[in-house]
C-alpha angles and dihedrals in degrees: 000000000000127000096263097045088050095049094043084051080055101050097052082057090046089048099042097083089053089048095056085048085056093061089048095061085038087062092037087062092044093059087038095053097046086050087050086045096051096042092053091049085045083061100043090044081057091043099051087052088044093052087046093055125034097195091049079070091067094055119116091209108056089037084059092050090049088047097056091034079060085050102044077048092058102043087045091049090052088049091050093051087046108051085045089058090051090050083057095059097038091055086042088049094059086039090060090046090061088034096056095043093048103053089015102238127171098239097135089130094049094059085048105054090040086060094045086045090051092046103045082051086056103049088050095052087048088053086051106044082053093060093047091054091044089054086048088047096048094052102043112110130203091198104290102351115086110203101243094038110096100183089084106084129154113246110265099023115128104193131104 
């Protein structure tokens, strides 16, 4: 085996750990992009009752519905930005390795910075993607019970 081939060999071991990052974040989109998918049918579905019936518009409560589906929106739409961003560095990360073998450059740093940069942009669309669960969370109603909301207790339970 010659040197290159031995360095290139190296280098798929090197790059394996960010490739398996990057389908992660694949999968991270994927669920992103169902929960996006389910918040904007969510507000059709609101418009078209709205549309049908005109009193149905007044109402607080579906204009504050409206109001936290446009904000899960918004927190889903920056995850989903973000992770795609990650997925940029990640797939520049495992470029430079093969970039750095191949005309050896001493962009060790670089590497470096690229994977702390992925991975930053990760972290912040997984913080987002928290708040945007905890909002879901927070409005969603079992009849009259709303999940955070303790008050509400059958008669004759004893929990708390």
């Amino acid at each position: 085996m010659d040197l290159l081939t031995d360095h290139i060999s190296r280098v798929i071991q090197l790059a394996v750990a960010p490739v398996f990052l990057l389908a992660a974040v694949g999968q991270a989109l994927n669920v992103l992009s169902i929960r996006l998918g389910r918040v904007i049918d969510r507000g059709r579905r609101l418009n078209e009752l709205q549309d049908a019936s005109p009193a149905m518009a007044a109402t607080p409560e579906v204009d504050e519905e409206q109001y936290l589906l446009a904000r899960r929106a918004r927190l889903i739409h920056r995850a989903i930005k973000l992770c795609t961003v990650s997925a940029l560095f990640v797939t520049l990360v495992v470029v430079s390795l093969f970039v750095d073998v191949l005309l050896e450059l001493p962009i060790d740093k670089l590497v470096a910075c690229l994977f702390a940069a992925a991975l930053a942009c990760l972290i912040t669309a997984l913080i987002s993607f928290l708040r945007e669960i905890e909002l879901a969370t927070i409005t969603f109603r079992f009849g009259p019970y709303n999940i955070t909301n303790r008050r509400h207790r059958r008669q004759g339970d004893g929990s708390s």
